[in-house]
N, C-alpha and C positions, 0 to 999 in steps of 0.2 A: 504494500500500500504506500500511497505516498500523500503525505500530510503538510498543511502547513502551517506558517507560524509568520510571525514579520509584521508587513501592510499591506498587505492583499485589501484589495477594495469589493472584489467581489469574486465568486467560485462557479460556474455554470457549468452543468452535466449536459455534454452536448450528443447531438446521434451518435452512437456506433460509439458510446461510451468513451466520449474524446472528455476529456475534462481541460479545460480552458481556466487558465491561473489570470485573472487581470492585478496589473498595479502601478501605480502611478513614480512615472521617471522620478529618480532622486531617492526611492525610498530604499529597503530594505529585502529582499529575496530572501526567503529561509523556506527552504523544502527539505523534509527528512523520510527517509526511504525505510520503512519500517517491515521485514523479511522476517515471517514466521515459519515453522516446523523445521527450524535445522539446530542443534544444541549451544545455547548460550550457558556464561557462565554464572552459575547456581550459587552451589556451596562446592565444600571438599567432601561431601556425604555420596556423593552421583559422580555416576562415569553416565557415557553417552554410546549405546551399540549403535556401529554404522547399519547394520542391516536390518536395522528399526525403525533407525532415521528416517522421516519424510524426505522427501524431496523440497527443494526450497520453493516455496509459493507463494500466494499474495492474499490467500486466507487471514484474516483477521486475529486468530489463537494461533501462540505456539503448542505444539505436541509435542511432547519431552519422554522419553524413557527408561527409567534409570531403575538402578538394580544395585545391591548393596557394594560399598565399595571395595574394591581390592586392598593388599595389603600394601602395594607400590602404589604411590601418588604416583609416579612418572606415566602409567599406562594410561592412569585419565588425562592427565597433560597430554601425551601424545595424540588419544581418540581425538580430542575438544579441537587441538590443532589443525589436526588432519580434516577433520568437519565442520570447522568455522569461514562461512562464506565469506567470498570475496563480493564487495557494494564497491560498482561503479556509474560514473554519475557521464552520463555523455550527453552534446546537443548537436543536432541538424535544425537548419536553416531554408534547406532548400536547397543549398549549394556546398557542393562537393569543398569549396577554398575556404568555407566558412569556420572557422574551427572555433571550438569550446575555451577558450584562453589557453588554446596551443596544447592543453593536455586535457587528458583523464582525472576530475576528481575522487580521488578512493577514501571513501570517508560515506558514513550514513546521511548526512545533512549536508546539505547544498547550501554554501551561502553567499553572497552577495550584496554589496553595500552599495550603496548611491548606484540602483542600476541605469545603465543608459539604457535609450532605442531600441538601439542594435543587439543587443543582448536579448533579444525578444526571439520567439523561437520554440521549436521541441526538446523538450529535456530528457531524458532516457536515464532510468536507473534500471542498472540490471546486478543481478545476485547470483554465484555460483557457488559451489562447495567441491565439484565436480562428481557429485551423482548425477548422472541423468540429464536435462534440457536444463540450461539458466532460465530462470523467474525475470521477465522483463516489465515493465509498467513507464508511461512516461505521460507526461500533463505540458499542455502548450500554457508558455507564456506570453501574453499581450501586455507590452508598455504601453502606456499614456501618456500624452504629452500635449501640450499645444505651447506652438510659438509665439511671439508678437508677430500682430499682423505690422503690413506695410503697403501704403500705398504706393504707387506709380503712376504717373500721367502724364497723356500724350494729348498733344493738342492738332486737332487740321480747322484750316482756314480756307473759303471756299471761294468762288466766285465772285466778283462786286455785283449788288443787286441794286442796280436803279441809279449807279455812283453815288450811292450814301454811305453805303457800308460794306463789311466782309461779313462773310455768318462765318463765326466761329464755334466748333464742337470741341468741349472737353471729353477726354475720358477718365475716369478714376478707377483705378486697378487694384482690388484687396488681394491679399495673397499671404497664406500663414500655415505655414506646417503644423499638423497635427494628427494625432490618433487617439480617438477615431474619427471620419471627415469632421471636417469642422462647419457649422453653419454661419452665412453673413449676414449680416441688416446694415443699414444706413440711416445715418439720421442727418439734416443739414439745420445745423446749431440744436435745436431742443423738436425739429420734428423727425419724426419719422418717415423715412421714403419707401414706398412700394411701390411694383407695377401697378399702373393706370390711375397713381394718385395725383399726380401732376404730367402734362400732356409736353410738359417739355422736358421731363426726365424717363429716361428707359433702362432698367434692371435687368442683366439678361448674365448667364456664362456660355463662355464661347463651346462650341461644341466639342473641340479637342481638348477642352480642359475640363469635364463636367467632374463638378465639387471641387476644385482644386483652387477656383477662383471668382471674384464676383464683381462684374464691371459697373459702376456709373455712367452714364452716356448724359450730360447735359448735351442738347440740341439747340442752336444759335443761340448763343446765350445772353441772357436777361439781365436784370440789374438785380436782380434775389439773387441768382445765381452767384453769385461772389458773397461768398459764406465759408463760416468752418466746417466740414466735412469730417464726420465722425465714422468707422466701419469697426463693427463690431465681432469679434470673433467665438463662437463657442462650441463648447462639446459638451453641452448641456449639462454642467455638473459634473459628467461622470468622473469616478475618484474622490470629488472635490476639487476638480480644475475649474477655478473661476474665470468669466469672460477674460476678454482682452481686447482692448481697442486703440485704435492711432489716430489722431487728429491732423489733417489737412485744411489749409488755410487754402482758399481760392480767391487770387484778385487779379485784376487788371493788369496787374506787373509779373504775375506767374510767367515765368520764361524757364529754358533749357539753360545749362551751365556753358559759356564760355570761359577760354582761359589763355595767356602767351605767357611764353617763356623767357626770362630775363638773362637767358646765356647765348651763346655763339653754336654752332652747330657744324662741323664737329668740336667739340673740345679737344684741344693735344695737349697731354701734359707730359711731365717726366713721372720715375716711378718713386714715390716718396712724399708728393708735393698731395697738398689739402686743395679738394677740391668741390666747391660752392653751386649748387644748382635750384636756384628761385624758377618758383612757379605763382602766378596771382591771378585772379579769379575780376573777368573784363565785364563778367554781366551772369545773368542766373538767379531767379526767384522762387523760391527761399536760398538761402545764399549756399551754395555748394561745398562741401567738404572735398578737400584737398588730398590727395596722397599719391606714392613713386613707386613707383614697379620697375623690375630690371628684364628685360627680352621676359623670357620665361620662366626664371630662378628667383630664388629669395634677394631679398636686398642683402649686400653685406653685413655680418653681425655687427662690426663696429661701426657701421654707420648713423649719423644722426637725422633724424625726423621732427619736424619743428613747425607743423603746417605745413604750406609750402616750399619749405626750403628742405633741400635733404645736401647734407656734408658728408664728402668719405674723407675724413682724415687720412693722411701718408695711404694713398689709393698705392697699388701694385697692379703689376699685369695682368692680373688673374681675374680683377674689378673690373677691368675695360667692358666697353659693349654699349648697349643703346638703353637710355634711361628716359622713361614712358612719367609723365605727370595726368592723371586722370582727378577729373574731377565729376563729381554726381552730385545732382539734389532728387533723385526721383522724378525729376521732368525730363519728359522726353528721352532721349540719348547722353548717356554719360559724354563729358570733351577729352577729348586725347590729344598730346602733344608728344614729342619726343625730339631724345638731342643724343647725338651719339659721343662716347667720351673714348679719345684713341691714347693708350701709353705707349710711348716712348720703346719702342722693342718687342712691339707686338703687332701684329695684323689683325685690323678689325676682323 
């Protein structure tokens, strides 16, 4: 049998006798693998005959058979030894790469502290003694979770109508991982928005994302329409995961991030020498977060980050290559710049 202990939030006996562990990320996993009719240890009064012994199973009682003791302790040490199963704790995932933290737990109780996501999965406890077929049992576990949602918006601008004006369409993009799906709502400032409550707002998910996301569609937009933007995220309790929501400001000045770069292109330096790369932020509403990225790798460890500026102190040859300044605010398309830095004995 396998029992458990911990923060399970909840236990469900599914078809086909599947038993479903739920619990919410961060808590506690304690499962213990509980193996009756094989001889534990008693007193010094019992010995254990193997050919009495059950087989190991997932019967609820142990079955014990003892008989008065011999004159040698060593013989019932030996039997107990020879007849005490082996508990080991395995998991699948689905996937053959997936492994259980690289080994086998051998031990009755399973445990695991602050569990993540990924740990979520079938857990296998199996019991041998080598009589006969091992005793197998295993219970899925479901993690919980939900992230901060995040907006993102995109804006298109359409034809001049009449030379007065442009119709302008927002979109507003909710998006928040979680298990299990997560449901959205909208509110702008203290209302609540649904389909077909305002004839200039449309709630729809796109069809390649269905649950995974939940768009806003302002259509040529109004003077209401420049409000705070609330999107609400939930998984209705379960666990005890409370909602979650992000606030969006929409006005008149909402724009995509631009940005230029305040160095020479390429850089050459020698190897040894500190080397200074400013990035500043030319337009973008709500104002864009800054940060550097190197081609494809990590930034150097000792390099400095400071907003926009990033320094490689005494830079070597190994630092050269092309250094990317991104900035995002969630509108529209992140900006990208980049400036390549050449050392002194090296080929870009």
């Amino acid at each position: 049998r396998i029992i458990h202990s911990g923060h399970a939030c909840n236990i469900e006996e599914e078809r086909y006798t599947e038993r479903v562990y739920t619990i919410r990320e961060g808590e506690t996993l304690e499962l213990a693998c509980l193996v009756s009719g094989h001889p534990r240890p008693q007193s010094m009064c019992c010995i254990f005959i193997p050919w009495l012994t059950p087989l190991p199973s997932v019967q609820p009682e142990p079955v014990v058979h003892s008989i008065r003791p011999p004159r040698s302790a060593d013989v019932t040490s030996d039997l107990y030894l020879s007849l005490q199963p082996q508990i080991r704790w395995t998991k699948t995932a689905g996937s053959a790469s997936d492994r259980f933290q690289d080994s086998s737990v051998f031990n009755e109780t399973l445990r695991i502290t602050r569990i993540q996501r990924h740990q979520g999965g079938r857990y296998y406890c199996k019991a041998e003694n080598g009589l006969g077929s091992p005793a197998i049992k295993s219970i899925r576990v479901d993690v919980y979770y939900l992230d901060d949602p995040i907006v993102t918006v995109h804006q298109s601008i359409g034809e001049a109508k009449e030379q007065f004006y442009y119709e302008r369409t927002v979109f507003l993009r909710c998006m928040a991982n979680s298990n299990p799906p997560v449901r959205y709502s909208w509110r702008r400032g203290r209302e609540f928005l649904s389909q077909g409550s305002d004839k200039g707002v449309e709630i729809y998910e796109p069809f390649f994302t269905q649950g995974e996301t939940k768009i806003l569609k302002l259509k040529n937009l109004r003077p209401q329409d420049y409000a705070n933007y609330s999107c609400i995220a939930s998984v209705r309790n379960v666990c005890g995961i409370p909602d979650k929501n992000v606030l969006f400001k929409l006005s008149n000045k909402t724009a995509s991030p631009t940005i230029k770069l305040l160095v020479e292109d390429p850089i050459v330096v020698n190897p040894g020498q500190s080397v200074t790369l400013v990035c500043v932020t030319s337009g973008g509403e709500p104002t864009p977060t800054l940060t550097w990225v190197r081609n494809t790798d990590e930034l150097p460890k000792k390099s400095l980050l400071n907003g926009g500026t990033l320094t490689l102190p005494a830079i070597s040859m190994e630092e050269a290559g092309v250094y990317s300044c991104v900035a995002s605010n969630n509108v529209g398309n992140p900006a990208k710049k980049s400036t390549a830095i050449v050392v002194r004995g090296k080929a870009l």
